[in-house]
C-alpha positions as CSV (number, residue, x, y, z in Angstrom):
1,X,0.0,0.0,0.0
2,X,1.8,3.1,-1.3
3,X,1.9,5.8,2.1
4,X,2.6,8.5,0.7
5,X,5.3,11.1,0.7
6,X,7.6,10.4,3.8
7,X,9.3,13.6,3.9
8,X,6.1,15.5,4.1
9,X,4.7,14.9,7.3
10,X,7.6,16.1,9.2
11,X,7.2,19.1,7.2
12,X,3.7,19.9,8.2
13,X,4.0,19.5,11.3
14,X,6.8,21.9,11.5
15,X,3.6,24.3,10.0
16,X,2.9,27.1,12.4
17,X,0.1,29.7,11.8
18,X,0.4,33.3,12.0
19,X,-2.5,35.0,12.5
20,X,-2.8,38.4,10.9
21,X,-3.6,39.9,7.6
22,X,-1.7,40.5,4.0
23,X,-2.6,37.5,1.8
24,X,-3.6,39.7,-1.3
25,X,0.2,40.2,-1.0
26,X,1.2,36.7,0.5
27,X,-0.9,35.5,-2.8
28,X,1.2,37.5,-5.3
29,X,4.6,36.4,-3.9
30,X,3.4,33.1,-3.7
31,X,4.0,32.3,0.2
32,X,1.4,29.7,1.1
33,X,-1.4,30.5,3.3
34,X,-3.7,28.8,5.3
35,X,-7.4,28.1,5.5
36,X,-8.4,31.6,6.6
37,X,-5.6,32.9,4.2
38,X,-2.5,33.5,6.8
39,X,0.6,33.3,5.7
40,X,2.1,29.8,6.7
41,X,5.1,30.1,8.8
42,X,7.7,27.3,9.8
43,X,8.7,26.2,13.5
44,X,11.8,28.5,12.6
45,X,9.8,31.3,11.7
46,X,10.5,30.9,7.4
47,X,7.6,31.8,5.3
48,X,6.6,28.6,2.9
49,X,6.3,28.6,-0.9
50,X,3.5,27.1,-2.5
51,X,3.6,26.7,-6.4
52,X,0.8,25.4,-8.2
53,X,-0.7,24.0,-4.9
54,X,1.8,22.0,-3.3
55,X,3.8,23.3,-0.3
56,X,7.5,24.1,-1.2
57,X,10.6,24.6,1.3
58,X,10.2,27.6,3.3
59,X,12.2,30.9,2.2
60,X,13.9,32.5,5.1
61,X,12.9,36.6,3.9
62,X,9.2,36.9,3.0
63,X,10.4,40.6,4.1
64,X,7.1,42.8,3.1
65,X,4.5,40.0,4.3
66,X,5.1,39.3,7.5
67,X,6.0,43.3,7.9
68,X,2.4,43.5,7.2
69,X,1.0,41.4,9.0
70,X,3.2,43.0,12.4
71,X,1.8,46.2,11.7
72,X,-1.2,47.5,14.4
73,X,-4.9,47.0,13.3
74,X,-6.4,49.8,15.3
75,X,-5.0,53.6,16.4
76,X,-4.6,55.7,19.6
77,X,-7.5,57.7,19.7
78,X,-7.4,59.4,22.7
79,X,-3.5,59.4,22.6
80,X,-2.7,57.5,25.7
81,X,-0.5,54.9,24.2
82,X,-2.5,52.3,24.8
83,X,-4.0,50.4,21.3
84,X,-7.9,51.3,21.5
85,X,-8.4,47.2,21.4
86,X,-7.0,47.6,24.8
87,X,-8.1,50.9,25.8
88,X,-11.2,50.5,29.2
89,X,-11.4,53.9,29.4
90,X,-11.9,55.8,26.0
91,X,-11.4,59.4,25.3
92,X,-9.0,60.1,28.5
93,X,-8.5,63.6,28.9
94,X,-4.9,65.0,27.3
95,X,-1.8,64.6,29.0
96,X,-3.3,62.3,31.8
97,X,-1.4,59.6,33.3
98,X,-2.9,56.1,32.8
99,X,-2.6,52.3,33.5
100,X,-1.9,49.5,31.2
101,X,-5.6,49.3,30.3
102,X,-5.6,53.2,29.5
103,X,-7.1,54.5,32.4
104,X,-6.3,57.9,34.7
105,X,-4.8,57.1,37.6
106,X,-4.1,59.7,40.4
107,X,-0.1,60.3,39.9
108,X,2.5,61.1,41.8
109,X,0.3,62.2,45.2
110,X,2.6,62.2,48.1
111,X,0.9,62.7,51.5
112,X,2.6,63.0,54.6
113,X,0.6,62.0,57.9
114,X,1.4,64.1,60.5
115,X,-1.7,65.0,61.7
116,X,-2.1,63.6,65.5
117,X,1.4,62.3,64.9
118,X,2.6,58.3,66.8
119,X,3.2,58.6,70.6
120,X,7.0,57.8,71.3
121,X,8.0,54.3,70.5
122,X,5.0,53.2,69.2
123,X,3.1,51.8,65.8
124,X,-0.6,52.7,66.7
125,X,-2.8,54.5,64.3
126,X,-4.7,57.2,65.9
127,X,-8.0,57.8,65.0
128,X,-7.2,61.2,63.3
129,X,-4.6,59.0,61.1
130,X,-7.6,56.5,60.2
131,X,-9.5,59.2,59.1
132,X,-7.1,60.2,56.8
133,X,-6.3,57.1,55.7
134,X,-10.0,56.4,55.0
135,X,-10.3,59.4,52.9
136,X,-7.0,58.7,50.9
137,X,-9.0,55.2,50.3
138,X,-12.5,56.7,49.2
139,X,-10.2,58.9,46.6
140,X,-8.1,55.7,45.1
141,X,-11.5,54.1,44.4
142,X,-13.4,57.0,42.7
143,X,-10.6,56.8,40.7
144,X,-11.3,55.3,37.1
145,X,-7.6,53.3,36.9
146,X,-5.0,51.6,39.1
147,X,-3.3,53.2,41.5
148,X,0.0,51.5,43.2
149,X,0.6,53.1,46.4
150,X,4.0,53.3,48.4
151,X,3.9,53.7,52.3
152,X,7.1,55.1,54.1
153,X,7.5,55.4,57.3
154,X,9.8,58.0,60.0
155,X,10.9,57.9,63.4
156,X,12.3,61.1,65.4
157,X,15.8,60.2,66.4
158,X,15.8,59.0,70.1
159,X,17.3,55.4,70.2
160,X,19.5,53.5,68.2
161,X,19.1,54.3,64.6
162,X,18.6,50.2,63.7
163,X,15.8,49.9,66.0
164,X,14.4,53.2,64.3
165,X,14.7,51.6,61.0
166,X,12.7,48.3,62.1
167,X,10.1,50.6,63.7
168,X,9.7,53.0,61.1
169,X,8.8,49.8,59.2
170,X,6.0,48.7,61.3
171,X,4.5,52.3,61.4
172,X,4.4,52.0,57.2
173,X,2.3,48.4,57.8
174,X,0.3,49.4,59.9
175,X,-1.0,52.3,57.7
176,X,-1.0,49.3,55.0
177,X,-2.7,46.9,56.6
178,X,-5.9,49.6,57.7
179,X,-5.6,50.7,53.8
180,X,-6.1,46.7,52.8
181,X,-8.9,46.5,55.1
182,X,-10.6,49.4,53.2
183,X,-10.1,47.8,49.8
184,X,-6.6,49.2,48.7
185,X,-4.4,46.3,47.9
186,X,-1.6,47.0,45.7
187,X,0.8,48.4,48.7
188,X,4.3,48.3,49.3
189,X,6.0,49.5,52.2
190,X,9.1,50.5,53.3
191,X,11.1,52.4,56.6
192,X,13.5,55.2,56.3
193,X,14.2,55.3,60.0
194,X,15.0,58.6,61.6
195,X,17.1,59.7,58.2
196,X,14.8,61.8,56.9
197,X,13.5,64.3,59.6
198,X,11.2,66.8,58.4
199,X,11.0,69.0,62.2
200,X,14.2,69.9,64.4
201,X,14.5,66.9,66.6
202,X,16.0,68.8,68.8
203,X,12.9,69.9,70.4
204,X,9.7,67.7,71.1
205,X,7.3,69.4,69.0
206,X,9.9,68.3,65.8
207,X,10.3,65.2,66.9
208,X,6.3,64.4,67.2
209,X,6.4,65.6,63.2
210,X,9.0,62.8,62.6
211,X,7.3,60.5,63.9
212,X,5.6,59.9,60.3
213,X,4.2,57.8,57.8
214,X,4.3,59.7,54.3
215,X,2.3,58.1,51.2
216,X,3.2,58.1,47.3
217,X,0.6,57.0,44.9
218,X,2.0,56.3,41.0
C-alpha cells in the first residue's frame, strides 16, 4: 500500500500559523497561506512557498509579508498609548497619566501623615490617622484606573538608629494593613528610620512631626 510522501509529514508539522492579515500580498509572492488565508510560517519562523498547490521549502525573507501582518490593526484615539483594542477607558483627557488598560490614575500624590502624629516608641494609628487614611482610600476608588501606592515610614531620632529603621517599618504596615482593610491592595512598604527628619529633633514638637508615615501614589 503506497503511504505516501515520507518527507512530508515532518514538514507539516513543523507548520505554524500566523495569525494576521496580508494574503492579497502573500498571494502575489506566492507564500502559502492557510485556511483563513495567513501566511504559513515554519517552527523557525520561514515563510513557505507554494507553487501550483503543493507546499514548497520555506524561504527565510518573506520581508514585506510578515511586515504586514506586524503592523497595528487599530489607532490611539485618545492618545494615551494604549491600542484602543486595549483601551477601558476611552477618550481620557490629554496629558493624563494612565494604567496598562488606558485609564487615569491619580499620579505622583505624596501625603505626609502628621496629623495627631505616633506617641513615642509606638506603631498605633490614631484615630485622626484613620481618618485620613479612609479618605486617601474613598479617593483611590473613585478613581477610574490603578493606583499603586507606596507607604514610608519616619521615626524622630531617640534610640538607636537600627531599632528606628525596624520601627519605622512597622508604622508604614500598619498604615497598610488599615488601607487593605478598606479595599486598597496593591501596597508596598518601606522604613527610612530617623534619616529623613522633616522638624528639628532637637525639640519635642519636631520630633512628634517625625514620627511619620508619608504616602506616594504612582
Amino acid at each position: 500500500m503506497k503511504k505516501g510522501n515520507k518527507n512530508f509529514i515532518p514538514m507539516a508539522a513543523a507548520i505554524a500559523l500566523v495569525m494576521g492579515s496580508g494574503a492579497a500580498l502573500a498571494d502575489e509572492m506566492g507564500y502559502a497561506n492557510d485556511g483563513v488565508k495567513d501566511v504559513v510560517m515554519s517552527g523557525a519562523g520561514e515563510c513557505w512557498r507554494s507553487v501550483g498547490g503543493p507546499v514548497m521549502p520555506p524561504v527565510e525573507k518573506c520581508g514585506d509579508v510578515v511586515a504586514q501582518k506586524e503592523e497595528p490593526v487599530d489607532g490611539d484615539d485618545d492618545n494615551d498609548g494604549v491600542p484602543n483594542s486595549r483601551d477601558k477607558c476611552p477618550n481620557t483627557r490629554a496629558g493624563a497619566t494612565v494604567d496598562a488598560d488606558g485609564c487615569e490614575i491619580i499620579e505622583n500624590l505624596t501625603i505626609n501623615l502628621v496629623v495627631d502624629e505616633f506617641d513615642f516608641d509606638s506603631a498605633e494609628l490614631k484615630p485622626e490617622m484613620k481618618a485620613a487614611l479612609e479618605e486617601l482610600a474613598e479617593r483611590i476608588k473613585a478613581s477610574p484606573g490603578h493606583e499603586k501606592i507606596t507607604i514610608i515610614g519616619h521615626t524622630d531620632s531617640i534610640g538607636p538608629e537600627e531599632y528606628n529603621l525596624k520601627l519605622s517599618e512597622r508604622r508604614a504596615e500598619a498604615a497598610a494593613e488599615y488601607l487593605r482593610s478598606l479595599g486598597i491592595d496593591d501596597i508596598t512598604t518601606e522604613g527610612r528610620g530617623e534619616s529623613e527628619p522633616i522638624a528639628d529633633n532637637s525639640t519635642r514638637e519636631g520630633r512628634a512631626k517625625n514620627r511619620r508615615i508619608e504616602i506616594r501614589t504612582h
